[in-house]
N, C-alpha and C positions, 0 to 999 in steps of 0.2 A: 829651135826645135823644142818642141814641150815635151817633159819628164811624162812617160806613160802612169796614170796615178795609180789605175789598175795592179801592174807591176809593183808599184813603192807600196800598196797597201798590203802587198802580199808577199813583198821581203819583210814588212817590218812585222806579220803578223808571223812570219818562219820563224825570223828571231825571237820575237816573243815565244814562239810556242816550242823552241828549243831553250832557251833559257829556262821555262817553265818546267821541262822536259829534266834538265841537267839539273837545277834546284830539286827535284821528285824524288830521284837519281839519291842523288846525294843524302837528302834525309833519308830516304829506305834503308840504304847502306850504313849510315853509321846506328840507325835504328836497329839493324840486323845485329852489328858489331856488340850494340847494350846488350841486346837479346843475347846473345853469345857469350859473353863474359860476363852477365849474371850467368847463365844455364851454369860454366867453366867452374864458378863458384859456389852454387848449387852442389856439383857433381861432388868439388873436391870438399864441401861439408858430410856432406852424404859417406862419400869415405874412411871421414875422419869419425865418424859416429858410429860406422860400423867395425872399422878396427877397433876404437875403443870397447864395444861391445864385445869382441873377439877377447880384448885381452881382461875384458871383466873375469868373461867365463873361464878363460883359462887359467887365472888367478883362481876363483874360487874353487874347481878340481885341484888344482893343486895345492892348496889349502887343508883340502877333503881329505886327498891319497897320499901325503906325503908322508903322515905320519904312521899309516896302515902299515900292515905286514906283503901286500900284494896289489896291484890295479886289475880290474877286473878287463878282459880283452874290447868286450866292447865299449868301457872308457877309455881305452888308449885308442882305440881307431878313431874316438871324436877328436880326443882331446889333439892327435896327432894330424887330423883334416882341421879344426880350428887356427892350430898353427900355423899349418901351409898356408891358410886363406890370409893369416894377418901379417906372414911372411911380406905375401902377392901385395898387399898393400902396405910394405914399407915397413915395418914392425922393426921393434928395435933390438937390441940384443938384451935388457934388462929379460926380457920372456923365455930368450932363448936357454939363460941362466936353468931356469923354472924348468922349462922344456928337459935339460941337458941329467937337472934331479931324478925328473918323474919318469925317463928312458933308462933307469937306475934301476929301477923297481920289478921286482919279479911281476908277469904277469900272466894270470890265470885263467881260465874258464869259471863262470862265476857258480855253473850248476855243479862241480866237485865240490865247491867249497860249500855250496847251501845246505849238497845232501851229508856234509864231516868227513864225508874221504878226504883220506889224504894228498896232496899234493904233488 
């Protein structure tokens, strides 16, 4: 009995074109994975750059106000939404030190103090 050749041409071109198939496969995915952990790494620079920026600003206010007589309200509502955010990403406690100072401080409405009323 003769092997149908029809049939062997068309297992060996299945195989092939699963093999091909599973090879495609494969690159895509670990392609995706690069993609993925670059992005992962991307994100967590991105983070770290903007926390740092966080704890710039918050240094430098409290820099400003520490040695003032009062914080004006609406520096403490930033300075106190800056905190929160550099909290949310992980911040450490050297800021909250800063933080624990500048919640020390009487704090004012800034237009009593512009027009000399008292306090």
């Amino acid at each position: 009995m003769k092997p149908d050749i029809g049939k062997l041409i068309l297992e060996y071109w299945l195989h092939f074109l699963l093999a091909g198939l599973s090879t495609s496969l494969t690159y895509m995915v670990l392609n995706l994975k690069k993609k993925f952990v670059r992005f992962q790494e991307r994100e967590r620079a991105t983070e770290n750059g903007v926390q740092a920026l966080l704890r710039n600003e918050i240094i430098k206010t409290y820099n400003h106000f520490i040695n003032q007589e009062f914080m004006p309200v609406h520096e403490y509502d930033n300075i106190s939404y800056l905190y929160s955010q550099y909290k949310n990403l992980g911040g450490n406690g050297t800021i909250q030190k800063l933080m624990e100072e500048l919640e020390e401080m009487p704090v004012h409405e800034t237009s009593k103090r512009l027009k000399g009323e008292k306090v």
